[in-house]
N, C-alpha and C positions, 0 to 999 in steps of 0.2 A: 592525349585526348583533352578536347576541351571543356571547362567547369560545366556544369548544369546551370542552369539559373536556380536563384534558390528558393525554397517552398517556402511560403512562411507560414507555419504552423496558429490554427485559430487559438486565439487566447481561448476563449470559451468550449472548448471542444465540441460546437454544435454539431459535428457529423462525424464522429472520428471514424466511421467504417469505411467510409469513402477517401480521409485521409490517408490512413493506414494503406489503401489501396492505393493510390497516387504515389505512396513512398513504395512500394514493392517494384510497381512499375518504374520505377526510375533504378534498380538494380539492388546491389546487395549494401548499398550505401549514397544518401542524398543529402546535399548540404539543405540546411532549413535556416530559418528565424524565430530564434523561441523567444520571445518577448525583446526583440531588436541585440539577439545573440548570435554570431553565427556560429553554427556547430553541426558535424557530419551524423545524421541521424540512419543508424543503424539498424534494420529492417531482417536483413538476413541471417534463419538462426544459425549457421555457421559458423558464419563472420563475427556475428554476435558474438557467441562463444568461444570463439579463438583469442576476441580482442577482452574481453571478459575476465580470461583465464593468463593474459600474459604479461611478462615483466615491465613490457614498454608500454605500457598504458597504467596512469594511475587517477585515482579518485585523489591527493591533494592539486588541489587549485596554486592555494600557498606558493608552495614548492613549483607548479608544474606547467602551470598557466601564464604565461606571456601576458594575456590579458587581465591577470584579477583583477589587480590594485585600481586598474581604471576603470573596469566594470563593476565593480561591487557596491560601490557609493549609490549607484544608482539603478540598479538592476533589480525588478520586482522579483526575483528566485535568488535574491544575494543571499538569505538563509541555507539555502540549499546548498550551497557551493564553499560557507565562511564557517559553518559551526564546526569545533574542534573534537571530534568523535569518530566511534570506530567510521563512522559512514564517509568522511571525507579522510579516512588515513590511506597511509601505503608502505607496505612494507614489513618492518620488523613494528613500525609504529602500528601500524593494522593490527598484526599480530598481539602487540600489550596492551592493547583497548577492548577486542575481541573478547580475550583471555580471560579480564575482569568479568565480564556480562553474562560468558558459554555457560556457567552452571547455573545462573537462576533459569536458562529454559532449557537444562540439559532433556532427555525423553522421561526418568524418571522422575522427576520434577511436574512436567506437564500432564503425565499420565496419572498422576496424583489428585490433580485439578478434577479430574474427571467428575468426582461425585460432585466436587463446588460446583462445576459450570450444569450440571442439571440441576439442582435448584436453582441456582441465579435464573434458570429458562424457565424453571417449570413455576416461578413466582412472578414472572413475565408474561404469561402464556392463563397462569390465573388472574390477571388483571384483566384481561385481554376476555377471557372467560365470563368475568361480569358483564361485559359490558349486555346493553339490550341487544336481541334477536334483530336483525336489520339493517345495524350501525355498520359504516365503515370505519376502519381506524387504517394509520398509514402505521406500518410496518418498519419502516426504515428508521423511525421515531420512534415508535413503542418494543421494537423487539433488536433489529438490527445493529441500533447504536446503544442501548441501557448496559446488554450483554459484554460487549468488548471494554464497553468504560470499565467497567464492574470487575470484571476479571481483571485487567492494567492497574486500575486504582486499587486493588487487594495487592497485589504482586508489587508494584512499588510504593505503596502504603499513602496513597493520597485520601485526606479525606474525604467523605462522600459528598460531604458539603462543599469542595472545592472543586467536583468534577464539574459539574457544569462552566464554570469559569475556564478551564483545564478544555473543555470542549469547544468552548465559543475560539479562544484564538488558535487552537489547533487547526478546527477546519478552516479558519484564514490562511493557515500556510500553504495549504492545498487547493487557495480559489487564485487564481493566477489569471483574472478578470483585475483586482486591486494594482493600483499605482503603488510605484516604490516609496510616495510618501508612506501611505496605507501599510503596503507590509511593515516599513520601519517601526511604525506607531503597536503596530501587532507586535512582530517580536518584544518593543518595549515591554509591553505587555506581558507577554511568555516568560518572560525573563523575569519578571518581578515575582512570579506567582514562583516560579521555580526560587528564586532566591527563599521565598516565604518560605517551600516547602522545606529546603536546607535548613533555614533555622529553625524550623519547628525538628526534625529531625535528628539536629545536634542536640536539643534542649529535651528531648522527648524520644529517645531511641526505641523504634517496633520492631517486629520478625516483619522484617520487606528489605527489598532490595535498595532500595533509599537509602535505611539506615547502615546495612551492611556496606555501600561503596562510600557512604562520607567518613564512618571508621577505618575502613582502607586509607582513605587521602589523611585524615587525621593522626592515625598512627605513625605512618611512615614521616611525617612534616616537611618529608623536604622535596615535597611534588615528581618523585620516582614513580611512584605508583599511577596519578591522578594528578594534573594542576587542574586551579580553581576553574578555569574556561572548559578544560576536559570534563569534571565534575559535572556542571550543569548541563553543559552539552549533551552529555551523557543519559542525563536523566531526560531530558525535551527528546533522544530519539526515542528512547525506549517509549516513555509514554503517549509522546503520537504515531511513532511507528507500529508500536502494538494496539493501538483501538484503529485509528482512521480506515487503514486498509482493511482491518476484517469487516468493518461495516460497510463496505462495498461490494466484499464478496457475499454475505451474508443477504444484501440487497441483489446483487446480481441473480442467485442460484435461486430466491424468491418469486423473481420476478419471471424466471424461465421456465422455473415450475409450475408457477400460475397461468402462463401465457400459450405454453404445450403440454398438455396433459397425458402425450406420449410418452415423455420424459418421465414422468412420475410415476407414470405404468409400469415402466421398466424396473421399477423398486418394488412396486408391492406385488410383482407376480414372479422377481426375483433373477430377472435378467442384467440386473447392477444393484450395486451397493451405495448405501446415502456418502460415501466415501470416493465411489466411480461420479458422484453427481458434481461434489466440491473439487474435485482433481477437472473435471472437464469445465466446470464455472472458473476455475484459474486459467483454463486454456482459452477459451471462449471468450470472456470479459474478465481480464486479468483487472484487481484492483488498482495495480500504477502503469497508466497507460505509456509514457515516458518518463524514463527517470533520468534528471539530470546531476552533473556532470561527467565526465571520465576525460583526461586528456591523454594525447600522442607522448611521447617522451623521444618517438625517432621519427621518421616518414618510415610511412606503410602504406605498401603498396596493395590495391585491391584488387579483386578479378576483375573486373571489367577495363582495368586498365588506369582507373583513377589515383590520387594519392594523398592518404590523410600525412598530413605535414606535420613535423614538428611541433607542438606546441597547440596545434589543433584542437577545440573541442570536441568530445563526442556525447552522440546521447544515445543512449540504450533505448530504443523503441520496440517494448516488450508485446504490447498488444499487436503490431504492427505482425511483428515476430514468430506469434502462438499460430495465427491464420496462414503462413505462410505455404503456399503448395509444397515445397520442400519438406516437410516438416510433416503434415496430414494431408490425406486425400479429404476433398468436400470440406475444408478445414474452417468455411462459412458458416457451415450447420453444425448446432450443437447435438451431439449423440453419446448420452452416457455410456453406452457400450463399445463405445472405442475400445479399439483394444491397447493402442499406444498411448498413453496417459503423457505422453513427454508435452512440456510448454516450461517457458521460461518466466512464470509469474512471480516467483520467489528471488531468481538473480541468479545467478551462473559463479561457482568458482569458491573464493575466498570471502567474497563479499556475501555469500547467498545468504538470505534471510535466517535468521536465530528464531525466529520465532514462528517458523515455518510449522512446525509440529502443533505448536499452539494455536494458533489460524484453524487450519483443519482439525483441529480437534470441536472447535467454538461453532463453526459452521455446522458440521457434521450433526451436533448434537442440537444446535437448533432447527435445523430443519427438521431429522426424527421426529424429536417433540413437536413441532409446532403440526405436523401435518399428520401424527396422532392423535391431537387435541382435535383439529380443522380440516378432514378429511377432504371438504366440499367449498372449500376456500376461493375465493375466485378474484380477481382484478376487477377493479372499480371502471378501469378504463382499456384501452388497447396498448399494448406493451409500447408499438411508435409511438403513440401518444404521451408517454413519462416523459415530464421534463429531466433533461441531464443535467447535473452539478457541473457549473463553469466552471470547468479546471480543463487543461489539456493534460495533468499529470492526474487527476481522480478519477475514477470508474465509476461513477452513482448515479444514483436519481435525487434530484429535491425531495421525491416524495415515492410512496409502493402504498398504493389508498388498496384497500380489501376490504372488500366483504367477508366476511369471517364465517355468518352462519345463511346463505343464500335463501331468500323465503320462496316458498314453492308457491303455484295457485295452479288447483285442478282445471 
């Protein structure tokens, strides 16, 4: 069968629903261009999930990819593909990076959190509460993102006063509109604040996850445990892996529930749970629209007759993936009462998200609270109308502007 021509994926993700619909259309696998990469973007949750869950495909580049060494220098997602961490291992290596992380978000652990993260909301939600009768304030700014820093900066012990620093080049790594000088200068960035927080960490040990993995790498000394590129790698996933994406979800499940007042209905007369709302907001408007890399390690053969090759790149296109007819009837329309909750927002397999429990615990709880406090909360503007964060890998809005307390006139 011969090649497809290939999509080339908007850097800016100005339309992704139409995207995602042009990648189903082209079958259960389409070659694309993610920022002048070529790589077979995966659409089909099957397929997804077969290739997901098997030997012959691995998330090192390193090791796995034909192309690194000559794409890296120059490629705006070179982070994404070169940091040494569980996200880019494979194998038994996956496996001892994993291992180190599993228990700061084992269930017990997160379900712990539960009291912190309603005050962290409910002292968010009291700011939000002064304000005057009238005002709008943007949500994605005042409640969305504070929550997720807050709870990641407790849990790996950043201090408060460095989250914002910690937030500015984070969200660069996920705006994939920047030139590879751009990223470069970023990560420089990332990496310094991270070096910081290591020495403050060695010289100053807390109850956080920080201090407890640089005494892992320190004790042992002879980088069995941890080397030093693992160490900090380690720490940049956790801490933008654990805020960015929840403040997408947290923005997403806001802005749906502002936008169809159906949806919310469905909660307080008791035909879904704030729980049925955040499982359909991962299905619906999954936080990582694509996430890259994964490579071939054989040729694989697809159904339709095509064939990821050797050495091939893949990219997991999870939103693409949740709406897929296969998968849900109407899988367009958002409907808390689905009865199938399945979507692949979290990740499939080995790799699936650690911090999956914590996400929907954060979500969950800000929404209750917030729409406790703001029964009558309304959108500033019409949902088409939110501008989308330029990233083809983000899920967000620049902005969720609300009316908080609607003025009536007779």
């Amino acid at each position: 069968m011969p090649e497809q021509q290939i999509l080339v994926l908007d850097p800016i993700g100005s339309d992704p629903d139409a995207e995602h619909q042009a990648l189903r259309e082209r079958g259960p696998a389409a070659l694309v261009d993610i920022l002048g990469v070529r790589a077979w973007s995966v659409s089909d949750p099957a397929l997804l999930k077969q290739l997901l869950t098997s030997k012959d495909v691995s998330k090192d580049g390193r090791a796995h990819w034909p192309a690194f060494a000559e794409t890296v220098p120059t490629w705006p997602l070179a982070l994404w593909v070169a940091v040494e961490n569980m996200f880019t291992a494979y194998g038994a290596n996956h496996s001892r990076l994993r291992r180190m992380v599993a228990p700061a978000l084992s269930a017990r652990r997160t379900a712990a959190l539960q009291t912190s993260i309603e005050t962290l909301v409910t002292g968010l939600l009291d700011d939000l509460d002064a304000l005057p009768a009238g005002d709008s304030v943007d949500l994605r700014e005042h409640l969305a993102y504070p929550l997720p820093i807050a709870v990641i900066g407790q849990l790996m012990g950043v201090p408060a006063s460095h989250r914002a620093e910690f937030r500015a080049v984070v969200d660069n790594v996920f705006a994939t509109h920047l030139t590879a000088e751009e990223q470069a200068a970023n990560a420089d960035a990332l990496y310094r604040l991270l070096d910081a927080l290591i020495t403050t960490k060695r010289t100053t040990p807390g109850e956080d996850m920080t201090s407890l993995l640089i005494a892992t790498r320190d004790e042992e000394g002879d980088g069995s445990t941890l080397s030093d590129a693992e160490l900090r790698d380690t720490l940049l996933l956790m801490i933008s892996a654990g805020y960015e994406t929840t403040v997408n979800v947290i923005d997403q499940a806001l802005t749906t529930l502002l936008s169809d007042p159906q949806q919310l209905a469905h909660v307080r007369d008791g035909r879904s749970t704030w729980q049925d709302i955040v499982e359909e907001t991962l299905r619906h408007e999954p936080a990582v629209k694509h996430l890259p890399l994964r490579y071939a390690l054989t040729d694989i053969p697809l159904p339709d007759g095509q064939t990821i090759h050797s050495g091939d790149a893949i990219l997991a296109s999870y939103a693409a993936a949740n709406r897929h007819p296969s998968l849900h009837q109407d899988a367009d329309q958002f409907d808390a009462t689905r009865v199938s909750k399945e979507h692949l927002a979290f990740g499939h397999g080995v790799h699936f998200c650690l911090g999956a429990p914590l996400a929907r615990l954060e979500v969950a709880t800000a929404l209750r609270l917030f729409f406790e406090r703001f029964p009558d909360a309304q959108l500033v503007t019409r949902r088409e109308d939110l501008q989308r964060l330029p990233s083809l890998i983000s899920n967000g809005h620049t902005s969720v502007p609300v009316l908080l307390r609607p003025t009536t006139t007779d």
